[in-house]
C-alpha positions in Angstrom: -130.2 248.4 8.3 -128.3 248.6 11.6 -125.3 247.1 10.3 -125.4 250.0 7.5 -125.4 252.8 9.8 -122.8 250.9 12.3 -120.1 250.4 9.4 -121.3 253.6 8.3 -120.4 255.3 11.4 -116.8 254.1 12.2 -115.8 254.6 8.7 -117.1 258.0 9.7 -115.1 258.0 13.1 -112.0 256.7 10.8 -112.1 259.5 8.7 -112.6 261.9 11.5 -108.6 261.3 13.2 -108.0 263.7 9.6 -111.2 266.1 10.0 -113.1 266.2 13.2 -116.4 267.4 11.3 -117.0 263.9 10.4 -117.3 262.5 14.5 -120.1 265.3 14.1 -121.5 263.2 11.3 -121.2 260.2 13.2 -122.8 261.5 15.8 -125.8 262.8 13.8 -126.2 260.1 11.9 -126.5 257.7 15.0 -128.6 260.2 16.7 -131.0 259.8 13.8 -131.0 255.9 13.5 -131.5 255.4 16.9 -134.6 258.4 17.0 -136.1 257.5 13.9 -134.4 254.1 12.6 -135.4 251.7 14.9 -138.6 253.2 16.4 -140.2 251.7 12.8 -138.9 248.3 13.5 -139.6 248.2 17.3 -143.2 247.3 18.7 -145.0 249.8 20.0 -145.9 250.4 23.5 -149.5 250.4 24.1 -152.5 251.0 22.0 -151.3 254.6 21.2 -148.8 252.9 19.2 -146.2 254.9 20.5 -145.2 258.9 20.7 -147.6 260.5 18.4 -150.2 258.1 17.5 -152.5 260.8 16.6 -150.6 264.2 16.3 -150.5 265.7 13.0 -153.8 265.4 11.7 -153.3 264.7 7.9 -150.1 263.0 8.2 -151.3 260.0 9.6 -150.5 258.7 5.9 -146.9 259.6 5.8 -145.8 257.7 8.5 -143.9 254.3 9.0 -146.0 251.1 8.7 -147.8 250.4 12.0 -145.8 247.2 13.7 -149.0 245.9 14.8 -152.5 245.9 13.6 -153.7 247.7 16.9 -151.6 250.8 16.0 -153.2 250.9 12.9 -156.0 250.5 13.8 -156.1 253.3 16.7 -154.5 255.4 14.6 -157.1 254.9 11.6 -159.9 255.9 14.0 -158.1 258.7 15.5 -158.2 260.1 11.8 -161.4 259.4 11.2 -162.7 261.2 14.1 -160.8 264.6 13.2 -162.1 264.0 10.0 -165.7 263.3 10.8 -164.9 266.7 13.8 -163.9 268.9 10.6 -167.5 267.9 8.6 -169.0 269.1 11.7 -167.7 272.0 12.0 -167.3 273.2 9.3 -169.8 271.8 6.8 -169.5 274.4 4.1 -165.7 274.1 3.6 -166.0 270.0 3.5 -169.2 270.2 0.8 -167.1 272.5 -1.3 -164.4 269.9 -1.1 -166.4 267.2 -2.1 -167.3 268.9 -5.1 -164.1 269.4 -6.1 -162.7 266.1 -5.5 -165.9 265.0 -7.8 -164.9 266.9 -10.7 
């Protein structure tokens, strides 16, 4: 992957000697590998699994694969407890969901 974006990224700069927009499309898309890219592949560093590990709520699902089972598993209880805090309070709202995930 970070050979893609590399070769990707002075073809970019080649291309921007003709159009300068492109260096601003080099830079973005470095910017991006480098924020998002290689924070996937890279171990995490501590048993927060990173910048994060528990912010969002519901979109503990959409995110990258943990890079070690400890992040996983930290952040599979951290979305159990806001689920199990949601029941709690408010137990009206979750029984009405469980009937409509029965159905």
């Amino acid at each position: 992957m970070g050979t893609i974006v590399m070769s990707g990224t002075v073809v970019l700069v080649i291309l921007g000697f003709g159009n300068h927009v492109y260096w601003l499309f080099a830079v973005a898309v470095l910017f991006l590998y480098l924020q998002y890219g290689r924070s996937s592949s890279a171990p995490s560093g501590g048993p927060g699994g990173g910048a994060g590990a528990g912010a969002g709520g519901g979109a503990s699902s959409a995110g990258p694969m943990p890079s070690d089972y400890r992040a996983y598993r930290d952040r599979r209880d951290m979305q159990a407890k806001w689920e199990r805090r949601y029941r709690r309070e408010r137990p009206m709202e979750s029984r009405r969901q469980e009937r409509e995930k029965s159905k």
